[in-house]
C-alpha positions as CSV (number, residue, x, y, z in Angstrom):
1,X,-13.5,11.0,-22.0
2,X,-12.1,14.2,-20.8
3,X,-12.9,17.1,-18.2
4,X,-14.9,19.6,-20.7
5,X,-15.7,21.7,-17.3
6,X,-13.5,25.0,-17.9
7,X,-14.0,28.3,-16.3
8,X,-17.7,27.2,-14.4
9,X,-16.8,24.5,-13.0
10,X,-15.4,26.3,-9.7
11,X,-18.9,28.1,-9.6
12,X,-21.2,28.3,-6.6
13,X,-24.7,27.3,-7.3
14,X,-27.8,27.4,-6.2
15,X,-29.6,23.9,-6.4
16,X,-33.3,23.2,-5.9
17,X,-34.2,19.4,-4.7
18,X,-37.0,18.0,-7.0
19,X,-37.2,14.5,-5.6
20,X,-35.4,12.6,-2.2
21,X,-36.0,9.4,-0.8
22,X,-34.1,6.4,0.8
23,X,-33.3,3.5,-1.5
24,X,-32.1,1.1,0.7
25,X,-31.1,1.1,4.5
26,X,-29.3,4.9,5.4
27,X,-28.8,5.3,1.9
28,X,-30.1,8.2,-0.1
29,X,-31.0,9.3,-3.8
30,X,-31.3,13.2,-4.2
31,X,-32.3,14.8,-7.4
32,X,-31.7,18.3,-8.0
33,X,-31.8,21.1,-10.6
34,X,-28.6,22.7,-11.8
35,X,-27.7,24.5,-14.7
36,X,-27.3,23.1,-18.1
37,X,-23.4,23.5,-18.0
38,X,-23.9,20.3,-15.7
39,X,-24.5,18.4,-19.1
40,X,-20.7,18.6,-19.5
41,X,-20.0,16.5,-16.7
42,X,-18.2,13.3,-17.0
43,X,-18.4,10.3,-15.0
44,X,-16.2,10.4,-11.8
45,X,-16.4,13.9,-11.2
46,X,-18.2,15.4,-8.1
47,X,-19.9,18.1,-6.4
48,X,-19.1,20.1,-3.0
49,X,-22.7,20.4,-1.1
50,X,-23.9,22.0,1.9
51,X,-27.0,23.3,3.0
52,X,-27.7,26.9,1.9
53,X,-28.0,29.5,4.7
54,X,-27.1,27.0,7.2
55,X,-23.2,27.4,9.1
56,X,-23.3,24.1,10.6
57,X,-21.6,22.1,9.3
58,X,-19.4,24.7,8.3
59,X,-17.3,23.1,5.5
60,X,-19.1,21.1,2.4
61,X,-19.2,17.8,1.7
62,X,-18.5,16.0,-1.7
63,X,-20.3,13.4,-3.3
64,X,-20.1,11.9,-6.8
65,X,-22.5,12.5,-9.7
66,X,-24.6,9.6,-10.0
67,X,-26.3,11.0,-13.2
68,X,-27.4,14.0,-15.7
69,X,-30.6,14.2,-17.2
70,X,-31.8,17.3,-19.3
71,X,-35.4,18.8,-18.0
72,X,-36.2,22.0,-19.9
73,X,-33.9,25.3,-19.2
74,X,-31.9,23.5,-16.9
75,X,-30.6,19.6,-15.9
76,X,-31.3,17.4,-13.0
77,X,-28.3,16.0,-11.3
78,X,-28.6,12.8,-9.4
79,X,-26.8,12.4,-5.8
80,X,-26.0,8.5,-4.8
81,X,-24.9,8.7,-0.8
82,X,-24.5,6.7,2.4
83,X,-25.8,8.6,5.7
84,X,-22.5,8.3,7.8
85,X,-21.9,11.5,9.9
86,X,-23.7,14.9,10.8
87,X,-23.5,16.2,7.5
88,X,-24.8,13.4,5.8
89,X,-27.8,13.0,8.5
90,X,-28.6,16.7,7.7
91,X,-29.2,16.1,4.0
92,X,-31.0,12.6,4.4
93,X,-33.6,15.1,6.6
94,X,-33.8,17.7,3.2
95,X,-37.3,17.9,1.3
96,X,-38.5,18.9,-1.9
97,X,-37.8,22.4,-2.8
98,X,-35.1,22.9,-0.3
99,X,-32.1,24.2,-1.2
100,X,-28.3,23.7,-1.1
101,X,-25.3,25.1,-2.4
102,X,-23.0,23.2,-5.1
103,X,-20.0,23.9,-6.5
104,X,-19.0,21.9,-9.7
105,X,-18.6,19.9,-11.4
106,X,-15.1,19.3,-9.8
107,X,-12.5,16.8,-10.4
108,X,-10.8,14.8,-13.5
109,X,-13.2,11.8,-14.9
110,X,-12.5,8.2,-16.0
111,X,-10.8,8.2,-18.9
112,X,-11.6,5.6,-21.7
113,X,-8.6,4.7,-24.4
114,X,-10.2,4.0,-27.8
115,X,-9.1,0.5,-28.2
116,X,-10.3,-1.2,-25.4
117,X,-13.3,-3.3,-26.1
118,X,-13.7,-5.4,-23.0
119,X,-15.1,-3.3,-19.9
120,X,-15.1,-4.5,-16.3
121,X,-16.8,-2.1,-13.7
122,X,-15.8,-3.5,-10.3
123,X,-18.3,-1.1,-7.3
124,X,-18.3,-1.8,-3.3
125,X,-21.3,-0.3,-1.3
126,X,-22.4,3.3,-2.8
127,X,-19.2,3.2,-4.8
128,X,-21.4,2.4,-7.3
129,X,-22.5,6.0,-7.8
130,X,-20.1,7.7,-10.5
131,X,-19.8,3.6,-11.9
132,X,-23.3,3.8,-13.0
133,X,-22.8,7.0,-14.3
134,X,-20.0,6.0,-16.4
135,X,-21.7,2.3,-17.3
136,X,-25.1,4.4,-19.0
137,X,-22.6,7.1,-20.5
138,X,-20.6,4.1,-22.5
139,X,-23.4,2.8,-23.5
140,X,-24.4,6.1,-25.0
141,X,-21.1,6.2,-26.9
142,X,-21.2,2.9,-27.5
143,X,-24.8,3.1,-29.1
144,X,-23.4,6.5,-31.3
145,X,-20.3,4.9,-32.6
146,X,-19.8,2.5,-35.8
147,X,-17.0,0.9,-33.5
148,X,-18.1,0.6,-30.3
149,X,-17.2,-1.6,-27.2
150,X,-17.9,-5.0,-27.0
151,X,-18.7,-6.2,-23.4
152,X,-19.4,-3.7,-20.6
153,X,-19.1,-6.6,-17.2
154,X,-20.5,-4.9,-13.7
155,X,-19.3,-7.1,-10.6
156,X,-21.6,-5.1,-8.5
157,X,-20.6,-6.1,-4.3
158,X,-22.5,-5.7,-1.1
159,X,-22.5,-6.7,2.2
160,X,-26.6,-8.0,1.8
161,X,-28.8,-7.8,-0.8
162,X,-30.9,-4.9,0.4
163,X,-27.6,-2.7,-0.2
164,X,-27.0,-3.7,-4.0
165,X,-27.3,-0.1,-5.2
166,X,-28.8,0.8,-8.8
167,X,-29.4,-2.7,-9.8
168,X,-31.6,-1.8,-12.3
169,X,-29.9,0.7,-13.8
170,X,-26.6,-1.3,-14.4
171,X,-28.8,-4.2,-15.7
172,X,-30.1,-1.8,-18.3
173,X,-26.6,-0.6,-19.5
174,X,-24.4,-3.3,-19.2
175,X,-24.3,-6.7,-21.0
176,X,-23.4,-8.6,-17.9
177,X,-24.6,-7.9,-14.0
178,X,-22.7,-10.3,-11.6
179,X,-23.4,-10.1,-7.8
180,X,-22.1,-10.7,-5.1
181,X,-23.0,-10.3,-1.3
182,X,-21.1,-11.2,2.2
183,X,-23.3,-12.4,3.3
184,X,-24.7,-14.8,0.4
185,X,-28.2,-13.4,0.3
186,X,-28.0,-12.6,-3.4
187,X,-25.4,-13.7,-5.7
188,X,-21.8,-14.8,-5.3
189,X,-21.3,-15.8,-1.7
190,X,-18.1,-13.5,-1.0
191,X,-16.7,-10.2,-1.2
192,X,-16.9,-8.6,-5.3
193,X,-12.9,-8.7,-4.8
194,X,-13.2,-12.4,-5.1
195,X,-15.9,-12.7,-7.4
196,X,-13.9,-10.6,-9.7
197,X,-10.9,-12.3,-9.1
198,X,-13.1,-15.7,-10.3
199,X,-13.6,-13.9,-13.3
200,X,-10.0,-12.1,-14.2
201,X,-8.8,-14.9,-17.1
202,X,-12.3,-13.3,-19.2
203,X,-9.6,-9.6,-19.5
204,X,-6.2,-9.1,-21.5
205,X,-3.8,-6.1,-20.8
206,X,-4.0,-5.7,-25.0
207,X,-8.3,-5.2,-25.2
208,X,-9.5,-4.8,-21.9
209,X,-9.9,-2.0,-19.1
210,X,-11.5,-2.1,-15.8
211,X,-13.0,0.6,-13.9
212,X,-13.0,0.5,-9.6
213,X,-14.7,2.8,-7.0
214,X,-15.5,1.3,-3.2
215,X,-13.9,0.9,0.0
216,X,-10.0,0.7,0.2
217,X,-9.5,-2.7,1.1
218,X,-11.7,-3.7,-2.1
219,X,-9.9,-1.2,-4.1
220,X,-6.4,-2.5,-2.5
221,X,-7.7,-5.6,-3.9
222,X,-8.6,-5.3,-6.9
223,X,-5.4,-3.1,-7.7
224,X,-3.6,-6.1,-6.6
225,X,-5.3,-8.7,-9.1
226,X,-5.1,-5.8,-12.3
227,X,-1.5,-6.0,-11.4
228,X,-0.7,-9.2,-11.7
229,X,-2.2,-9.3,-14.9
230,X,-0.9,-6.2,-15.8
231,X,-4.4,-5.0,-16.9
232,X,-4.9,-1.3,-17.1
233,X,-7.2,-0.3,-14.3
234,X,-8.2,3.2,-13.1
235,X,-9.9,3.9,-9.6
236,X,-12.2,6.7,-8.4
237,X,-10.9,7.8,-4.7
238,X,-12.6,8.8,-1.7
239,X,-11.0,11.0,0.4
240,X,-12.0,13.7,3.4
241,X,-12.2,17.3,1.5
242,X,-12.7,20.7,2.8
243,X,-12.3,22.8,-0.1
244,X,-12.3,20.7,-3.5
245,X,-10.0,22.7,-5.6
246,X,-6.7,21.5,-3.9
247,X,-5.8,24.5,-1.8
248,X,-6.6,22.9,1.6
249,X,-4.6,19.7,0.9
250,X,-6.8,17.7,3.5
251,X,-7.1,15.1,0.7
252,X,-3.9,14.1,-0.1
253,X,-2.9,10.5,-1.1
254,X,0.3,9.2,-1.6
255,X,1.4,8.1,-5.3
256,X,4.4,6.9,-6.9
257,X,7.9,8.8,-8.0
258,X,10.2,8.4,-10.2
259,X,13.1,9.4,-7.0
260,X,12.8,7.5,-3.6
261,X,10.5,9.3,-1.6
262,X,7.0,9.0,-2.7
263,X,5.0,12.0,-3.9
264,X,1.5,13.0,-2.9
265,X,-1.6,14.5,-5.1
266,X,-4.7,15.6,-3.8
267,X,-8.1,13.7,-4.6
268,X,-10.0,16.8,-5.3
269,X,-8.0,18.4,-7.7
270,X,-5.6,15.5,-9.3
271,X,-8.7,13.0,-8.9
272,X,-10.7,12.0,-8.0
273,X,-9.8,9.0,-10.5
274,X,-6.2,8.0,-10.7
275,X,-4.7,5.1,-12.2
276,X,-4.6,2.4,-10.0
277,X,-0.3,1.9,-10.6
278,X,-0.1,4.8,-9.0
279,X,-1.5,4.9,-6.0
280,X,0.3,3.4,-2.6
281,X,-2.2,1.3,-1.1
282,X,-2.1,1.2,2.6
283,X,-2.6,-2.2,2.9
284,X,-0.2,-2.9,-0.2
């Protein structure tokens, strides 16, 4: 699973919405129409949005693809996001027909080696966005190949039950959906670090991969238990970005060197998945 975006995917579109509502509590599914070359997305990368025709907010803001479906001439691109600042509040207000402007697709997706057979999608809160897009995409391959994988797991996290995002969806392509909420309303009473960690003896480093995107301490964590086991495990970053081709550098994380001093890559253009052995956790 490789980037197959070449020379478009730095283009400025214009995007119609088709459908908008709010699936859960300040949390948002958009659907819009982009061009075919959309189709050639992969899971984890994203799209730079704003408004069109409207200065403020000035700068974009990014948000993962949640999914592709083909409708006619063109493809409908679903938007997975979390109202959290004046950006975010403007979009949540958008209607059917209005428009925006995206650039994408943007970014370097997950990346799946050919011999792992055990999958384990570990999502946090609307992290879940480019997981579920990867989970029905395997399947796909999965479905198409003569040797395909053998388990796809979700541990699926939230802090209540009314925030487990796309549920159904990860029911439908995984073989296993395991819960859990903070709160104990649904599920594994606990964060989905733990709930994973429960789980961790079910993985090998030789046949298994997992797959991580949520907030940092739950990615800190689960970076932590991968290592331990010394279980290949790659994460999708979420970072602050202004421009989303690397030229701002507003995104930068830090990652490991071969010298002393650490090194740092930017989410947009390096990422937004990395390995998770790369990355210096802040609370590592």
């Amino acid at each position: 699973m490789t980037n197959t975006i070449k020379e478009s995917k730095k283009s400025i579109v214009t995007a119609r919405i088709v459908d908008h509502y709010e699936v859960a509590r300040n949390h948002f599914l958009m659907s819009l129409k982009v061009p075919s070359y959309f189709q050639a997305a992969v899971p984890g990368q994203f799209v730079m949005m704003r408004v069109k025709g409207r200065e403020d907010p000035f700068l974009p803001r990014p948000f993962s693809i949640n999914f592709l479906n083909s409708h006619n001439t063109g493809t409908i691109m679903g938007i997975l996001y979390k109202v959290i600042g004046k950006g975010t509040t403007i979009f949540s207000r958008l209607k059917k027909d209005d428009e925006l402007s995206v650039m994408g697709p943007l970014g370097n997706g997950f990346n799946m080696p050919p011999d792992r057979k055990k999958i384990a999608l570990v999502a946090g809160g609307v992290g879940v966005a480019p997981l579920s897009f990867l989970a029905e995409y395997l399947k796909r391959q999965t479905n198409a190949s003569a040797q395909g994988i053998e388990e796809i797991v979700c541990f699926l996290g939230a802090s209540t039950s009314q925030l487990l995002l796309d549920r159904g969806r990860l029911a439908d392509a995984c073989s296993k959906l395991m819960i859990s909420t903070d709160d104990g309303s649904d599920g594994y009473h606990g964060t989905v670090t733990e709930l994973f960690q429960n789980h961790i003896d079910s993985y090998t480093d030789n046949d298994s991969i997992v797959f991580c995107c949520g907030p940092d301490p739950m990615m800190t964590g689960v970076a932590g238990i991968v290592k331990k086991y010394s279980i290949p495990c790659q994460v999708s970053m979420e970072e602050r970005m202004a421009c989303g081709v690397g030229a701002c550098l507003g995104c930068a994380v830090r990652v490991k060197s071969h010298g002393d001093r650490p090194r740092y890559m930017t989410v947009c253009k390096d990422g937004p998945v990395f390995d998770s052995k790369d990355i210096i956790w802040k609370q590592a």
